[in-house]
N, CA, C and O atoms as CSV, one atom per row, in Angstrom:
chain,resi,resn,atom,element,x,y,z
A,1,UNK,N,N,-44.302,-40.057,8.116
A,1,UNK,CA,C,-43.002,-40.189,7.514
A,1,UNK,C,C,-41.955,-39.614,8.440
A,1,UNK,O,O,-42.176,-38.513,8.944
A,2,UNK,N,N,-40.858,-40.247,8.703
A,2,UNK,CA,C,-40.011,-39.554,9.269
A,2,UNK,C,C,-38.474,-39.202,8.540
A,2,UNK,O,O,-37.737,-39.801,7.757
A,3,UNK,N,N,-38.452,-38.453,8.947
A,3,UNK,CA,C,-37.412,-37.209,8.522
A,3,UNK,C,C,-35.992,-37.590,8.667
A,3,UNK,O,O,-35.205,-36.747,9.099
A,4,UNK,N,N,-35.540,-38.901,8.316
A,4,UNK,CA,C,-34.289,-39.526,8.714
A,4,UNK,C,C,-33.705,-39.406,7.033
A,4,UNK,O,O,-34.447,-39.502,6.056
A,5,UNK,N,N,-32.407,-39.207,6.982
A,5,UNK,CA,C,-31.909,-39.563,5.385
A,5,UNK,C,C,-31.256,-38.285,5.412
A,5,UNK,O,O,-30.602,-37.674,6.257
A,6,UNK,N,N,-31.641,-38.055,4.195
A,6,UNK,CA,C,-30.655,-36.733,3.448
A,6,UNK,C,C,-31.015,-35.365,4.041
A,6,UNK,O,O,-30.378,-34.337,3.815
A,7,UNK,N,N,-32.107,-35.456,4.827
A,7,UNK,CA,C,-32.057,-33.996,5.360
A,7,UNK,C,C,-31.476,-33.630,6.789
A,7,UNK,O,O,-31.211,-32.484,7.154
A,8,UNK,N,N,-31.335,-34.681,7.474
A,8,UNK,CA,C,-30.377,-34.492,8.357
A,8,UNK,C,C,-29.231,-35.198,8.282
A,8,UNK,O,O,-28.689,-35.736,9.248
A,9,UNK,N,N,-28.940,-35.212,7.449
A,9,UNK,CA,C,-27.487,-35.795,7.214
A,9,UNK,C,C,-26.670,-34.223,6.835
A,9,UNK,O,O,-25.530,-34.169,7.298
A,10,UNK,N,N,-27.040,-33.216,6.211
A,10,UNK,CA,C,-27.062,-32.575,5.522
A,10,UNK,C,C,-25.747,-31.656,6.261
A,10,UNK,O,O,-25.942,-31.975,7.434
A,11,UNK,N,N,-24.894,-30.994,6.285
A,11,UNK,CA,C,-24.046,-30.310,7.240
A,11,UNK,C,C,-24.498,-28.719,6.469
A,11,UNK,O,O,-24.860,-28.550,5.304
A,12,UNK,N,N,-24.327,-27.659,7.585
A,12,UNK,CA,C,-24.621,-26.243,7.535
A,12,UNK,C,C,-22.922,-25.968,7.159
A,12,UNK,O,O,-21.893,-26.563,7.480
A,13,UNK,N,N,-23.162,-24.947,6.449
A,13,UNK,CA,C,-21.867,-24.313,6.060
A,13,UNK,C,C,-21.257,-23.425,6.931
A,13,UNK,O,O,-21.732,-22.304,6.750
A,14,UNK,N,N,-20.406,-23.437,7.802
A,14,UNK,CA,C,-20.147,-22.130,8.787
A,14,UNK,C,C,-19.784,-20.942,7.882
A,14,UNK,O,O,-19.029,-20.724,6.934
A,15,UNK,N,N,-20.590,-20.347,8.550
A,15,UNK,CA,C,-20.503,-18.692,8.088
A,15,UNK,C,C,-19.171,-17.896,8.101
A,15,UNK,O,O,-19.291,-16.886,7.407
A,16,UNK,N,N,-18.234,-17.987,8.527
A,16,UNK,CA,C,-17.026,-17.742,8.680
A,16,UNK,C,C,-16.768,-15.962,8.126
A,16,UNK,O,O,-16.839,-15.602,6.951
A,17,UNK,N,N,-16.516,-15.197,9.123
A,17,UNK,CA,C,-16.400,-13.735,8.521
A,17,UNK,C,C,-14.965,-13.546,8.322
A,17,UNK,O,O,-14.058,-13.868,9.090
A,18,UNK,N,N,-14.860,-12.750,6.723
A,18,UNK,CA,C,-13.799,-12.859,6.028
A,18,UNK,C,C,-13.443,-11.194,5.896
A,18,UNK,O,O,-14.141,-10.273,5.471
A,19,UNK,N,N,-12.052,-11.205,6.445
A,19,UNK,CA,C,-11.578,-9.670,6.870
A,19,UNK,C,C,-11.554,-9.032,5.344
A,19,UNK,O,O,-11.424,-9.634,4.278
A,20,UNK,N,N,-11.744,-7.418,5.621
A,20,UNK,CA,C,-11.356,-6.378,4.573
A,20,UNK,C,C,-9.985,-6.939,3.712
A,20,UNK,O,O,-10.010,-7.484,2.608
A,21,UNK,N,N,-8.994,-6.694,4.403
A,21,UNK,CA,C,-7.340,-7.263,3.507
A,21,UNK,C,C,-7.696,-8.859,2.836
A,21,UNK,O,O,-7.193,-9.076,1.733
A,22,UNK,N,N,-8.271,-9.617,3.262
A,22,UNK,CA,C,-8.477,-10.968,2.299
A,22,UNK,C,C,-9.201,-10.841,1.327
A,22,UNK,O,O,-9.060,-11.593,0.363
A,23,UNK,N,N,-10.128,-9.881,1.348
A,23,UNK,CA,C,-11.310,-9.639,0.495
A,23,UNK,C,C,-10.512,-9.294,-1.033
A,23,UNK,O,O,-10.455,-9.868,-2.120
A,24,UNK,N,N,-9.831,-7.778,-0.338
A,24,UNK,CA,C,-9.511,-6.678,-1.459
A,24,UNK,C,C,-7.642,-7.295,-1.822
A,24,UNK,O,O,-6.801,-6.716,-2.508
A,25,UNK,N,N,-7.515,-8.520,-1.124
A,25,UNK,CA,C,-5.916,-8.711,-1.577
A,25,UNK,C,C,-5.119,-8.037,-1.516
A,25,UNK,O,O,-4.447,-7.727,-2.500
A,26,UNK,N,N,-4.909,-7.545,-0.239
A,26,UNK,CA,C,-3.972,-6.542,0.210
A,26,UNK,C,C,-3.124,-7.124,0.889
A,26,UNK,O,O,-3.164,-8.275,1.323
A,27,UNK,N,N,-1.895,-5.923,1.066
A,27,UNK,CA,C,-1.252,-6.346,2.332
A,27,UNK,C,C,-1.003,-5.502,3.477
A,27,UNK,O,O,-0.608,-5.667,4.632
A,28,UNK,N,N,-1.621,-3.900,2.266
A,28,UNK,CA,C,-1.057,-2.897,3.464
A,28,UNK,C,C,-2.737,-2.878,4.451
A,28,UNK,O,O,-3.813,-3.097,3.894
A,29,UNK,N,N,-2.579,-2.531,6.153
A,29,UNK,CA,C,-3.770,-2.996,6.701
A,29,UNK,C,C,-4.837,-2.223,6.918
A,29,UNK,O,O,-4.846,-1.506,7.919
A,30,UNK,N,N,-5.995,-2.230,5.966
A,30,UNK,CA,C,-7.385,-1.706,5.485
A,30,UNK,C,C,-8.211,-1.288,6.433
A,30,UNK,O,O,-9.075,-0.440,6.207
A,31,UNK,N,N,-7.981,-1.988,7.898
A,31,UNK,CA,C,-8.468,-1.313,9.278
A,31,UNK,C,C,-7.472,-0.235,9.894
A,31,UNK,O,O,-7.979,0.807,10.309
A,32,UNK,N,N,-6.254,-0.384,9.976
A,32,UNK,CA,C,-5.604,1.131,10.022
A,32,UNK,C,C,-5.744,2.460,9.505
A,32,UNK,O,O,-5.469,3.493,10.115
A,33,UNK,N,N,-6.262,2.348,8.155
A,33,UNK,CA,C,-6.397,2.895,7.038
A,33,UNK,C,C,-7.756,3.762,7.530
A,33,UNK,O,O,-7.819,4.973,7.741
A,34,UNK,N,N,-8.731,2.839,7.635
A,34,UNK,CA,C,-10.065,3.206,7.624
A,34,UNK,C,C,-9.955,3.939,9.386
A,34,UNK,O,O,-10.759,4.841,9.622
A,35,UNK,N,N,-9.230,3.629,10.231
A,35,UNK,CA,C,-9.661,4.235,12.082
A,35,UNK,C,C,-8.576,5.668,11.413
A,35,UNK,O,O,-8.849,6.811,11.777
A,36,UNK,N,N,-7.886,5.520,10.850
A,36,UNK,CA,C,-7.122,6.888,10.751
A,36,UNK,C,C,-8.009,7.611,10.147
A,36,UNK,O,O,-8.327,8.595,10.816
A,37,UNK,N,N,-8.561,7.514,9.103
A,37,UNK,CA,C,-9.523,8.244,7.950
A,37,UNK,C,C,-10.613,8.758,9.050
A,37,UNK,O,O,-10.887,9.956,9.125
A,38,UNK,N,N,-11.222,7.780,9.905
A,38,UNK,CA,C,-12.029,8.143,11.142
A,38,UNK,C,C,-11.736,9.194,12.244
A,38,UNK,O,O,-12.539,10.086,12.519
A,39,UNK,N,N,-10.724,9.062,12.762
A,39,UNK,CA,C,-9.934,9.847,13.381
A,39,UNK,C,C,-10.035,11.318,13.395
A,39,UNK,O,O,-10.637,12.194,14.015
A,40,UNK,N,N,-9.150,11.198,12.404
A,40,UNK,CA,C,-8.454,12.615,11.331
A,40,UNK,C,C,-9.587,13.660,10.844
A,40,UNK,O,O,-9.286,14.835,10.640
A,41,UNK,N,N,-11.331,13.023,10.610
A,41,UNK,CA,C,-12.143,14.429,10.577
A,41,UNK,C,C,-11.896,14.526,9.128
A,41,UNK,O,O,-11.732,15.679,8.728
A,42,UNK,N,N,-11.837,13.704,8.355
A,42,UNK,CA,C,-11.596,13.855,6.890
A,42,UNK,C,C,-13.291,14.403,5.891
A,42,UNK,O,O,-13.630,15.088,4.927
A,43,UNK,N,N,-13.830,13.599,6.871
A,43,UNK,CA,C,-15.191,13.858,6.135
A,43,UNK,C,C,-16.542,13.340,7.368
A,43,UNK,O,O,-16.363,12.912,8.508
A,44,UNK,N,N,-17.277,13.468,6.965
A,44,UNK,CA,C,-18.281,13.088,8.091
A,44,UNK,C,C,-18.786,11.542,8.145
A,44,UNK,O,O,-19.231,10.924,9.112
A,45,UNK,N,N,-18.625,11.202,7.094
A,45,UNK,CA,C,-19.222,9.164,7.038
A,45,UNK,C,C,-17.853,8.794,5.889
A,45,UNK,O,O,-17.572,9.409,4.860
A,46,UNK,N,N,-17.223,7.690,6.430
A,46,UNK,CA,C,-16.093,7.335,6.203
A,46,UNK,C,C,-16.700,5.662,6.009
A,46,UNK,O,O,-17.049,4.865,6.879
A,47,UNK,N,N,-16.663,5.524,4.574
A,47,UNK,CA,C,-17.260,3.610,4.138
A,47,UNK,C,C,-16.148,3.037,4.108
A,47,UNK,O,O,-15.058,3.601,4.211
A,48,UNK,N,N,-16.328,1.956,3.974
A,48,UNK,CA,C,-15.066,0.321,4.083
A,48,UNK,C,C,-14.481,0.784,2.356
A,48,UNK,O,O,-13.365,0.727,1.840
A,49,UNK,N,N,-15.252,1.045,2.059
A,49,UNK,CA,C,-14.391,0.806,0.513
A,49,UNK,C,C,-13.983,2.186,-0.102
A,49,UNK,O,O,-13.740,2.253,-1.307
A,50,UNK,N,N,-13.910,3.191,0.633
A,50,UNK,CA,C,-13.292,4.185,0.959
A,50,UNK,C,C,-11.700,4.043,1.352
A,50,UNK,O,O,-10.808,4.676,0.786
A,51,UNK,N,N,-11.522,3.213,2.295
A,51,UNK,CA,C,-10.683,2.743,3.026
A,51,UNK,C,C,-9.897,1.534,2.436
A,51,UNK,O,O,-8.762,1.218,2.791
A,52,UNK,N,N,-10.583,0.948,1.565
A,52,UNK,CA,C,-9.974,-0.038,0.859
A,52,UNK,C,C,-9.403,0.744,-0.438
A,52,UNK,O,O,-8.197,0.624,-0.657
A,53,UNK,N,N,-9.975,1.326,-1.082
A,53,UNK,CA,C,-9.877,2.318,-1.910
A,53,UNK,C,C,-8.261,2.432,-1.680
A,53,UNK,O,O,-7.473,1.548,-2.016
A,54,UNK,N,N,-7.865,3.769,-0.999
A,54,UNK,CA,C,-6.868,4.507,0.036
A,54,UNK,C,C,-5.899,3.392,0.066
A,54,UNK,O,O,-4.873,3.596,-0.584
A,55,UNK,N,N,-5.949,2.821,0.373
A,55,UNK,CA,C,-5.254,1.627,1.375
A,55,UNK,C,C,-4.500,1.090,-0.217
A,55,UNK,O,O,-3.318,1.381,-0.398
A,56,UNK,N,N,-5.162,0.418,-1.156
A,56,UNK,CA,C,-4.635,0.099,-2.450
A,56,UNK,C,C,-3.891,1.139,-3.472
A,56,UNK,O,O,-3.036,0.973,-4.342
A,57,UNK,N,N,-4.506,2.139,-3.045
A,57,UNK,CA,C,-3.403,3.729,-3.804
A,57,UNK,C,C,-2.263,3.478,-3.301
A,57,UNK,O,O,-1.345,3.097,-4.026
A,58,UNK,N,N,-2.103,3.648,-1.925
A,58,UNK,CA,C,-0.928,3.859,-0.929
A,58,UNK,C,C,0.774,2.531,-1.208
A,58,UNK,O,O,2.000,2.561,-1.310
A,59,UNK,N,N,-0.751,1.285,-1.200
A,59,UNK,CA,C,-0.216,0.122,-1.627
A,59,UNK,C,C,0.563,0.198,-2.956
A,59,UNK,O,O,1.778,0.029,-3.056
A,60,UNK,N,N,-0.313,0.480,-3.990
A,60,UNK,CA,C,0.694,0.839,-5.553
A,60,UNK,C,C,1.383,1.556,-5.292
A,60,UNK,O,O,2.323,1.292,-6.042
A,61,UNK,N,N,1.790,2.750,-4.453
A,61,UNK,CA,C,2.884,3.824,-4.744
A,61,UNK,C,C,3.580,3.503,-4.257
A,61,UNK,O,O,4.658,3.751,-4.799
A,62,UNK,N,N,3.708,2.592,-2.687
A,62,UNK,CA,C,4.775,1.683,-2.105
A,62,UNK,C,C,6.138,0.901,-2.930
A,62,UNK,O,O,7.349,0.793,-2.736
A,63,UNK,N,N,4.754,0.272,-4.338
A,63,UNK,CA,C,5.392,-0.975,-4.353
A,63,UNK,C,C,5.896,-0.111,-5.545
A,63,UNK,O,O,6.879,-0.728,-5.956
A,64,UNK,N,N,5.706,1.147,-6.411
A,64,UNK,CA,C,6.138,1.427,-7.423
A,64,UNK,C,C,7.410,2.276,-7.030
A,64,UNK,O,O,8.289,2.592,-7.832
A,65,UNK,N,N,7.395,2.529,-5.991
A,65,UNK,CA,C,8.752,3.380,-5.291
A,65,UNK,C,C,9.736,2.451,-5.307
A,65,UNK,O,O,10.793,2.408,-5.936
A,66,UNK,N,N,9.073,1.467,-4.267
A,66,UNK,CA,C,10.018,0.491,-4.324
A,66,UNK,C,C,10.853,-0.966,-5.484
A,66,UNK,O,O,11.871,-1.657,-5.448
A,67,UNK,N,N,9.741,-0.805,-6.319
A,67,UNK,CA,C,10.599,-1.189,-7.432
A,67,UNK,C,C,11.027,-0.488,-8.669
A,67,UNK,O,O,11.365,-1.146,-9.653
A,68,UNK,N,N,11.034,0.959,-8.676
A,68,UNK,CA,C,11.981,1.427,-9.119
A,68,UNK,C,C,13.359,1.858,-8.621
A,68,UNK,O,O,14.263,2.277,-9.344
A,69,UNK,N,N,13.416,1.669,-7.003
A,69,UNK,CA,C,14.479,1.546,-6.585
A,69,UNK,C,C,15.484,0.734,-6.339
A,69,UNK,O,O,16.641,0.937,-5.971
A,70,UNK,N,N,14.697,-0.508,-6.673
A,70,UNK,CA,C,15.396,-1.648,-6.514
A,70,UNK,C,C,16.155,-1.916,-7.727
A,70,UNK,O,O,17.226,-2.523,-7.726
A,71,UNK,N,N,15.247,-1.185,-9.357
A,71,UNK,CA,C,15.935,-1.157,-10.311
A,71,UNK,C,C,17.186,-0.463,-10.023
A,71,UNK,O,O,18.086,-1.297,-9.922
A,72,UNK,N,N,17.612,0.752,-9.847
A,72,UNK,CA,C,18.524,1.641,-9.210
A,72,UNK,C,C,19.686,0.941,-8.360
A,72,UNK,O,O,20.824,1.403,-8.274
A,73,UNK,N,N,19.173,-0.434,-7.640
A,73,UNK,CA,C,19.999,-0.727,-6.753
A,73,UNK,C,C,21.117,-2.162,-7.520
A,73,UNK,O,O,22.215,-2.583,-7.154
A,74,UNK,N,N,20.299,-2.537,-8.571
A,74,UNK,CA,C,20.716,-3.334,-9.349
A,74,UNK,C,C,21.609,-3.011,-10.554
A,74,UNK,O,O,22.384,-3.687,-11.230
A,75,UNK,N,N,21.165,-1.563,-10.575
A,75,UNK,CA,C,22.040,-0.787,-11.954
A,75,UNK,C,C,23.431,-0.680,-11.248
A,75,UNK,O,O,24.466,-0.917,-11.870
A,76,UNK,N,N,23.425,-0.226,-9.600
A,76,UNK,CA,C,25.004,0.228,-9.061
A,76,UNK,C,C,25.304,-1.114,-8.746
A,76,UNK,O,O,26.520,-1.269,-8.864
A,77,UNK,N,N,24.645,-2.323,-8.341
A,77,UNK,CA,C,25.573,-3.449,-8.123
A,77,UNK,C,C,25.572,-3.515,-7.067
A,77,UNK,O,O,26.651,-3.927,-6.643
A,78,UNK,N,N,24.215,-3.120,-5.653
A,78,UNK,CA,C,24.328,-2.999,-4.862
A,78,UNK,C,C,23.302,-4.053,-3.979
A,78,UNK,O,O,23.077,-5.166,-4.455
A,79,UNK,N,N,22.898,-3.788,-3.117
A,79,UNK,CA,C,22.532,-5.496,-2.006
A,79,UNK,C,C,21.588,-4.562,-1.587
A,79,UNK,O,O,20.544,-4.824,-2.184
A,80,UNK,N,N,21.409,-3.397,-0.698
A,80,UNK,CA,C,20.257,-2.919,0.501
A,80,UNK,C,C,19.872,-1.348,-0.376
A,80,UNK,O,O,20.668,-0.543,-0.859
A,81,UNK,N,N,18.568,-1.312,-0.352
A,81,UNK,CA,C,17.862,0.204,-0.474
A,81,UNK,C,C,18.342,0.974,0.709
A,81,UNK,O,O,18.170,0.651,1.884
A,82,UNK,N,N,19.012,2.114,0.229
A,82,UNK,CA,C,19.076,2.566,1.422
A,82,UNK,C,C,18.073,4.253,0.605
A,82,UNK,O,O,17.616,4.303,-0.537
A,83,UNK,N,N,18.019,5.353,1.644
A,83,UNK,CA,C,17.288,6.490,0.913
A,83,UNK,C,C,17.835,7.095,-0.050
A,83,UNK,O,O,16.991,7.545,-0.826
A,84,UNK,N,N,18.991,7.324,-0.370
A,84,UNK,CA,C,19.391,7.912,-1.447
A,84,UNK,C,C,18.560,6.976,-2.458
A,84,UNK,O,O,17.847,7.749,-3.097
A,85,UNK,N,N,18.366,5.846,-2.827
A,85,UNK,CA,C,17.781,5.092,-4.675
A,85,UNK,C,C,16.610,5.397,-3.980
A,85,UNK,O,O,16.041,5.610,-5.050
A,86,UNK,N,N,15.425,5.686,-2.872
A,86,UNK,CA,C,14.515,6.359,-3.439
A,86,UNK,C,C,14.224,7.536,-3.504
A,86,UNK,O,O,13.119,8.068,-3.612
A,87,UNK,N,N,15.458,8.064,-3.422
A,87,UNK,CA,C,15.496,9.794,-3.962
A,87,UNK,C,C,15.954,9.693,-5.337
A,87,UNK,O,O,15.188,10.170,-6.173
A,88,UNK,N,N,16.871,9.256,-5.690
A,88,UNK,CA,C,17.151,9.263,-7.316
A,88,UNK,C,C,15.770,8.187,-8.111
A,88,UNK,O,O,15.263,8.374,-9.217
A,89,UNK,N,N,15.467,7.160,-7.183
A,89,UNK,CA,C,14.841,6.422,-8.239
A,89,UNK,C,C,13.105,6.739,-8.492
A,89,UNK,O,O,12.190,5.994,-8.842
A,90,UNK,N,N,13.159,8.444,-8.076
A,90,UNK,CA,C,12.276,9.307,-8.514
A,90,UNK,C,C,12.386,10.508,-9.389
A,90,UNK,O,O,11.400,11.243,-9.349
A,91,UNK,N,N,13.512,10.932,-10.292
A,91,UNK,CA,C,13.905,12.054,-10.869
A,91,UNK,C,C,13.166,12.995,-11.604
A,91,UNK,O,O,13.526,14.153,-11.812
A,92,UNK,N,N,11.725,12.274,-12.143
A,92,UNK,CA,C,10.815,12.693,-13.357
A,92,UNK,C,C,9.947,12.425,-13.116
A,92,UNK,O,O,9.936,11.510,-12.292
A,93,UNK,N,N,8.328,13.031,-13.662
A,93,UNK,CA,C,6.805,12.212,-14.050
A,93,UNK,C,C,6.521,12.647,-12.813
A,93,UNK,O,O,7.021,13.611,-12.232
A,94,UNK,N,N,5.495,11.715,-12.338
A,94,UNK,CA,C,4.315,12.176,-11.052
A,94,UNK,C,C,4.778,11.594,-9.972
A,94,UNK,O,O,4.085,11.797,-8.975
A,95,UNK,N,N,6.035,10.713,-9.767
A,95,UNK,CA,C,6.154,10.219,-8.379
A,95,UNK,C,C,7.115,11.762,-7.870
A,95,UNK,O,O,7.011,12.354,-6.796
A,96,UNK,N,N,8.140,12.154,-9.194
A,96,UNK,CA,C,8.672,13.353,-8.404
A,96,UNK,C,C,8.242,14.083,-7.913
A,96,UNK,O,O,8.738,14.491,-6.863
A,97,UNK,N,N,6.767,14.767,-8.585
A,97,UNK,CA,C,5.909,16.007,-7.306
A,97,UNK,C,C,5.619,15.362,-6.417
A,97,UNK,O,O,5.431,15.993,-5.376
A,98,UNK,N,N,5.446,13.919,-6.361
A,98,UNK,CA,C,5.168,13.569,-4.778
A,98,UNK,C,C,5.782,13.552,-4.177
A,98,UNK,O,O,5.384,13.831,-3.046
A,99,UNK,N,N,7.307,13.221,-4.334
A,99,UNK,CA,C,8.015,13.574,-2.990
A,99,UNK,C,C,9.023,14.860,-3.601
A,99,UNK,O,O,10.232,14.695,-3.764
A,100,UNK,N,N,8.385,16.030,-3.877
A,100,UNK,CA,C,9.403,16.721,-4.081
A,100,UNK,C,C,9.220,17.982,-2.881
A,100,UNK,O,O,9.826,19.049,-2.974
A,101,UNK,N,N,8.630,17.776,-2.175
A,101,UNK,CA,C,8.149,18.801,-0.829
A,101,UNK,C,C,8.622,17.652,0.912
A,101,UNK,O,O,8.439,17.909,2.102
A,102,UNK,N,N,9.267,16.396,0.193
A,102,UNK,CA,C,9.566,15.189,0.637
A,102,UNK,C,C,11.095,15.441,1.390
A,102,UNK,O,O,12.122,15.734,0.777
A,103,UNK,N,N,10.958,15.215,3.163
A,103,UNK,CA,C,12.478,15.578,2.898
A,103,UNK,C,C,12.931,14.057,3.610
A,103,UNK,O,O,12.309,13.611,4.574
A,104,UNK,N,N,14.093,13.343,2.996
A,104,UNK,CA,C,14.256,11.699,2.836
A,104,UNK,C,C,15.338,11.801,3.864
A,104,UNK,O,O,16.028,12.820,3.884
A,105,UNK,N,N,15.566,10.743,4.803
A,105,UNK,CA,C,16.783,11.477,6.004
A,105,UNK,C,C,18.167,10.468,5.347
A,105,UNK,O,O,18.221,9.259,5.124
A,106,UNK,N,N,18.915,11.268,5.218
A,106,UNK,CA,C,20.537,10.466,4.969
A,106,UNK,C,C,20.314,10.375,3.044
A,106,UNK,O,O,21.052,9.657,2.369
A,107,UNK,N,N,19.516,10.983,2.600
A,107,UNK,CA,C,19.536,11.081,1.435
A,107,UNK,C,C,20.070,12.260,0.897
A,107,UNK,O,O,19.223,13.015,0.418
A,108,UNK,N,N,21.345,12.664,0.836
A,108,UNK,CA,C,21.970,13.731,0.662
A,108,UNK,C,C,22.640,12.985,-1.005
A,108,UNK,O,O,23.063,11.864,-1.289
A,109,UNK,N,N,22.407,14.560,-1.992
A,109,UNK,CA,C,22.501,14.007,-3.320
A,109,UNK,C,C,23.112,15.280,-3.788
A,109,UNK,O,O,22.876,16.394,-3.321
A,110,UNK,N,N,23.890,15.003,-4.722
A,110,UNK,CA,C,24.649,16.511,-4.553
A,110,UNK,C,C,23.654,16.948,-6.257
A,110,UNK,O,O,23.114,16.184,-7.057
A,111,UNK,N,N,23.771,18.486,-6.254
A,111,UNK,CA,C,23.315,19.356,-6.998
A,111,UNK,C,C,23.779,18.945,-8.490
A,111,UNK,O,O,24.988,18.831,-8.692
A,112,UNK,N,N,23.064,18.768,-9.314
A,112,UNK,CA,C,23.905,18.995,-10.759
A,112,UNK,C,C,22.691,19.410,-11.848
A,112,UNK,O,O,21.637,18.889,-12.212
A,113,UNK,N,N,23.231,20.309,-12.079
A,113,UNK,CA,C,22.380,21.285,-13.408
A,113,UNK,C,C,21.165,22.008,-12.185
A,113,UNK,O,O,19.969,21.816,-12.408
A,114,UNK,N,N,21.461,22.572,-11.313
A,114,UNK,CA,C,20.629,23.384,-10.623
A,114,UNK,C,C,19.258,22.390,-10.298
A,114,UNK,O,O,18.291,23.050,-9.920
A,115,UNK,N,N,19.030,20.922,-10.387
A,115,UNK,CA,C,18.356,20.165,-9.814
A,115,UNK,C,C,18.708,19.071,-8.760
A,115,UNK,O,O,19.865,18.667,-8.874
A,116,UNK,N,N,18.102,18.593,-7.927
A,116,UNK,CA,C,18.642,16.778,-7.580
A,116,UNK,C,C,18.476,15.915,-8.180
A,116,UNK,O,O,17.626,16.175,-9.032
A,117,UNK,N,N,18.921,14.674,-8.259
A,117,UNK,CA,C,18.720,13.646,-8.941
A,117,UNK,C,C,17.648,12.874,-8.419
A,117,UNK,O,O,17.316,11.825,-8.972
């Protein structure tokens, strides 16, 4: 019998290797993330999804900074983020301890009630 027909007709699927950021739907980049984590002496074995992990934290606090500032920028009627809305458009809750040891350049906010805004 010979072997003509459907089995060599048949096409192989290319294997195609599919990066960390396509995988995990990112945008911020998951190999930066992971050679810094390497680097830096953070720990002794440093995994991909460690790094993907990291990389998606960093990613949410980006995008939650930045769209509460953009709310901020829409309340004054304004066009460009500049640092002051993401100094105010942190005043309360857990993004303020994060940047409250944070120093923002040209974000000068004047004092009222013995806090910043």
């Amino acid at each position: 019998m010979s072997s003509t027909g459907a089995s060599s007709s048949k096409k192989r699927k290319s294997t195609r290797s599919i990066s960390r950021i396509s995988k995990a739907e990112l945008t911020f980049p998951v190999d930066r993330v992971n050679k810094l984590l390497k680097k830096g002496k953070y720990a002794n074995r440093v995994y991909t999804a460690d790094s993907v992990y990291l990389t998606a934290v960093l990613e949410y606090l980006a995008s939650e900074v930045l769209r509460l500032a953009g709310d901020k920028l829409v309340k004054n009627k304004e066009k460009r983020i500049e640092p002051k809305h993401i100094k105010q458009a942190c005043p309360y809750g857990e993004l303020k301890q994060l940047i409250l040891n944070v120093t923002i350049p040209n974000a000068d906010l004047s004092l009222r009630n013995g806090e910043t805004a």
